[in-house]
C-alpha distance (Angstrom), angle and dihedral (degrees) to the residues before:
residue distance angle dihedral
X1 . . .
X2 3.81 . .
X3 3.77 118.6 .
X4 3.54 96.7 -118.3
X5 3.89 92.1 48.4
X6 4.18 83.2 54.4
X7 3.60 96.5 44.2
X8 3.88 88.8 59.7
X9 3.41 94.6 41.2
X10 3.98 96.5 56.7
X11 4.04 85.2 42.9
X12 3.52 85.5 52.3
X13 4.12 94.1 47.0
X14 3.50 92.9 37.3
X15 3.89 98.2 55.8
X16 4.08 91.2 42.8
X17 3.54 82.8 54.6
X18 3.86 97.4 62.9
X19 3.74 88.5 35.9
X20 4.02 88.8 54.1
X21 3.73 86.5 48.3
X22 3.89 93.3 49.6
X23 3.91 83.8 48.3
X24 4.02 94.3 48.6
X25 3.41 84.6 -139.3
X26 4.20 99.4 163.1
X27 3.80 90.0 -177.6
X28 4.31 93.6 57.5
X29 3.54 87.5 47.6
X30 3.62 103.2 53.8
X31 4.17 84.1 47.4
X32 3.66 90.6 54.2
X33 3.99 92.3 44.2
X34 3.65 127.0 98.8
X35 4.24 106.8 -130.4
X36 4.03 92.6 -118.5
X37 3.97 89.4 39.3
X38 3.58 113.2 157.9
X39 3.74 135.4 -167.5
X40 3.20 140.3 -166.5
X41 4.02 133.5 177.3
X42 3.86 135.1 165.2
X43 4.19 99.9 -72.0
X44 4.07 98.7 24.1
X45 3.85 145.3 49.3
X46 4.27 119.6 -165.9
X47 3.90 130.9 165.3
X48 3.77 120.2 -158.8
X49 3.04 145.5 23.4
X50 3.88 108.5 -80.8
X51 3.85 90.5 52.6
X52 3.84 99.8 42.2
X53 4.09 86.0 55.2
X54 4.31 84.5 36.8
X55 4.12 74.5 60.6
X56 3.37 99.0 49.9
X57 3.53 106.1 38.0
X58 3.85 84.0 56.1
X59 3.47 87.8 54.8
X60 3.79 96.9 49.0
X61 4.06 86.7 51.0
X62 3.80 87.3 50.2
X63 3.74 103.3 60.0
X64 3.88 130.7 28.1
X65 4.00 99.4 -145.1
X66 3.61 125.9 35.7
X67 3.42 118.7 177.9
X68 4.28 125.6 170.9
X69 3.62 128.8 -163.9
X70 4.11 120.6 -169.5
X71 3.97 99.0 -143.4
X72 3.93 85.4 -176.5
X73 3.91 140.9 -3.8
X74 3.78 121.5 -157.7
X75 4.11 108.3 176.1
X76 3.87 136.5 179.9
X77 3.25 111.3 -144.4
X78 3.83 92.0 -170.4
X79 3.73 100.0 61.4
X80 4.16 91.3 28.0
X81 3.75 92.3 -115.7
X82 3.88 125.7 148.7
X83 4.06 118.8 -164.5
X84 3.53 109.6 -164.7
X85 3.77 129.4 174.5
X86 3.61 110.9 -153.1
X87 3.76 151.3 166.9
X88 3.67 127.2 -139.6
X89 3.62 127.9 -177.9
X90 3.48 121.7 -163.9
X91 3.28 119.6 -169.1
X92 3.65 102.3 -48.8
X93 3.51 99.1 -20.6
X94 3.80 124.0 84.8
X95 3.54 123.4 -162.1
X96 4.06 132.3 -166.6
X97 3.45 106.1 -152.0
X98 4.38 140.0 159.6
X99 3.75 107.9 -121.9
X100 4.34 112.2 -169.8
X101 3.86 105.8 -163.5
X102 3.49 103.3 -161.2
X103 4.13 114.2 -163.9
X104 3.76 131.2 -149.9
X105 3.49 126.6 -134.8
X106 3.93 92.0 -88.5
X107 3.86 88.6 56.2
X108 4.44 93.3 -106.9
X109 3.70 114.3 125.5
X110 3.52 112.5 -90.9
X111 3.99 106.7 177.3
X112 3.78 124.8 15.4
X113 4.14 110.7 -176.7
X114 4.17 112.9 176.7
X115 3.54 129.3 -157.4
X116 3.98 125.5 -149.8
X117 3.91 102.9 -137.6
């Protein structure tokens, strides 16, 4: 696959993704994750599958409204990672954070690590 085809593709991923997460929808995530996913943000640390969703369905039961915005998206296409500066509000609470989406060679998200700005 050309890299321009794969740089749209991850954008593509990447921004259903947060849209999925706004969403809570459990069932698009676990489509768009890689089976050995792992994730990794500024208070926890989960590998697979089961726990990442664990995570977010916790999440999900934790706040009413979730709502992310992608303020900017920087992505190499050649190493299948996705930079993406976002802000999430949860609730009351808004957060500016760094996601890297990394992607497996089947195009699922294999490694998400978040940053607390």
């Amino acid at each position: 696959m050309e890299l321009v085809l794969i740089k749209e593709l991850l954008k593509k991923k990447s921004v259903k993704y947060f849209d999925d997460f706004s969403k809570k929808s459990l069932k698009n995530l676990s489509e768009t994750f890689s089976r050995n996913i792992s994730l990794e943000d500024w208070e926890n640390k989960f590998k697979g599958k089961k726990r990442v969703l664990k995570f977010n369905s916790d999440v999900f039961k934790k706040f009413k409204r979730i709502n992310v915005k992608v303020i900017s998206m920087a992505i190499d296409e050649k190493n299948k990672i996705v930079f993406c500066e976002i802000t999430i509000k949860l609730d009351k609470i808004t957060l500016d954070v760094i996601d890297v989406l990394m992607f497996d060679r089947y195009n699922k998200i294999s490694q998400i690590k978040a940053y607390k700005l």
